[in-house]
N, C-alpha and C positions, 0 to 999 in steps of 0.2 A: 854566781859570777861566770859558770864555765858550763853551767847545763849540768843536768839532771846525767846524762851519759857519762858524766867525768869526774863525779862525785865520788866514787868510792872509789877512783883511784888519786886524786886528791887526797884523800885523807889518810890511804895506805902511804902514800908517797910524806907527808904531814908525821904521824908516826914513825915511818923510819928514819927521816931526819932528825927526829926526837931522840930515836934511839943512838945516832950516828952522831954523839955533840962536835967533831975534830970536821964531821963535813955537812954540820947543821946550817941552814939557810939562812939563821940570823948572825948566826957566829957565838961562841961563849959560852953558850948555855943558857939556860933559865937564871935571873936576877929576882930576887923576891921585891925588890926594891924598885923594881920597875914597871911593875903590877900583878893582875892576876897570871895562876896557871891558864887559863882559860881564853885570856890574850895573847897570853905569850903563843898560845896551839893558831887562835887566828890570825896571827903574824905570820906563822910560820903557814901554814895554809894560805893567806894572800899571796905570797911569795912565790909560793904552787904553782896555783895559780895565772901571777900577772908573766910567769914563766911559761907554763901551758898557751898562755894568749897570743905570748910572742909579740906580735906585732897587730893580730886580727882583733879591731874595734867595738866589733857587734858578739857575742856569744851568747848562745841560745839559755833563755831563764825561765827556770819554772819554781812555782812555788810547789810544797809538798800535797802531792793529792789527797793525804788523808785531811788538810786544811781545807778544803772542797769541799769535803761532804759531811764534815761532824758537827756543823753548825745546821745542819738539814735533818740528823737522825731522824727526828721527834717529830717535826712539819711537814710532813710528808706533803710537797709542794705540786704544782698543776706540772704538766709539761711545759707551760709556754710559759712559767716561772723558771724551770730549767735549763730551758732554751737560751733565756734571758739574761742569768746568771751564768750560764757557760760564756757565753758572749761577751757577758763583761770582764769574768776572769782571763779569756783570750787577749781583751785588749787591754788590758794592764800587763799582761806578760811582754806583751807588743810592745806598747809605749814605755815599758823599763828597760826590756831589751836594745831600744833605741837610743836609751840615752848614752851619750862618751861616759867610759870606764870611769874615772874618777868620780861622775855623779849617779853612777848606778851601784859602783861600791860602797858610799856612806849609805843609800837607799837600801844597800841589802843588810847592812853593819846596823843602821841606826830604826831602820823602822822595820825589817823583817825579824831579826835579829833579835830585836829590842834593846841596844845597849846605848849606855849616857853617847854624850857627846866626848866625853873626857876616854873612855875607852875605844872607843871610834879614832880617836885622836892618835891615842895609842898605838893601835894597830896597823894604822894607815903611814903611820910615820909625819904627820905636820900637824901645827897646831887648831885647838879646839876651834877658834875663829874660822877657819878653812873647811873643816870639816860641817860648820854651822853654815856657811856661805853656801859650799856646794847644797847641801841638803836643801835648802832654800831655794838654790836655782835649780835644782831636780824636779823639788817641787811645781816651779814655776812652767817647766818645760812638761811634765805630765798633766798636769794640768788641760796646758795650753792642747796636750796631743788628745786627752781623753775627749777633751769639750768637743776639735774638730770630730773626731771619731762618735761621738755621742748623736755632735749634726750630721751628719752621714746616714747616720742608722734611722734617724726622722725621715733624711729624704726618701728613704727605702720605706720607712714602713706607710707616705703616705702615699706613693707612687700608686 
């Protein structure tokens, strides 16, 4: 949500509110009853966060690079397979990047992340419905960006 740059002070910042409950970002403390530990940590990391953001809409997103290349160990691929897949991993960075914060948060929460929709819910603060609606219109808007992006890269490559 905040870039690769601000990740490990996020999550310093994430743990000391943890350790700090009297000036913890959700207030109370951990509830067992309210779900996981594990939500509770990306509660309090959203909050980081949508804190860090402030006001700024767009902030730079990466996925982790060792995800980049350990599906490649074994295949040892051409260049212009590399080339290709870099490319495309570029413009999915791009096009999630672009999208308003509320629908690039369930996108990080619910498909990079991997978590239900009912913990996304959780974390995000509104209900499951909302969280399924965005991800839906996320979807629809990367979609929509990858395809133009996809026609672009034809007109280039029959130029």
């Amino acid at each position: 949500m905040c870039g690769r740059d601000a990740a490990d002070d996020v999550v310093q910042e994430t743990f000391l509110a943890l350790l700090r409950p009297s000036t913890s970002l959700r207030g109370g403390g951990y509830d067992s009853s309210k779900g996981t530990v594990g939500n509770y940590l990306f509660g309090i990391a959203r909050h980081v966060v949508l804190k860090r953001l402030g006001g700024r809409e767009v902030a730079s997103f990466d996925l982790d690079e060792h995800d980049e290349h350990t599906a490649w160990a074994d295949d040892r691929p051409s260049v212009l397979d590399s080339l290709s897949r870099e490319e495309t991993i570029k413009a999915v960075r791009a096009a999630i990047a672009s999208l308003p914060a509320p629908y690039r948060e369930v996108v990080a929460l619910c498909e990079l992340q991997e978590m239900s929709y009912v913990d996304a819910a959780t974390i995000v603060q509104c209900p499951v419905g909302t969280v399924r609606s965005r991800l839906h219109r996320a979807r629809a808007l990367l979609t929509t960006k990858l395809a133009a992006t996809h026609a672009e890269v034809g007109l280039r490559k029959s130029v």
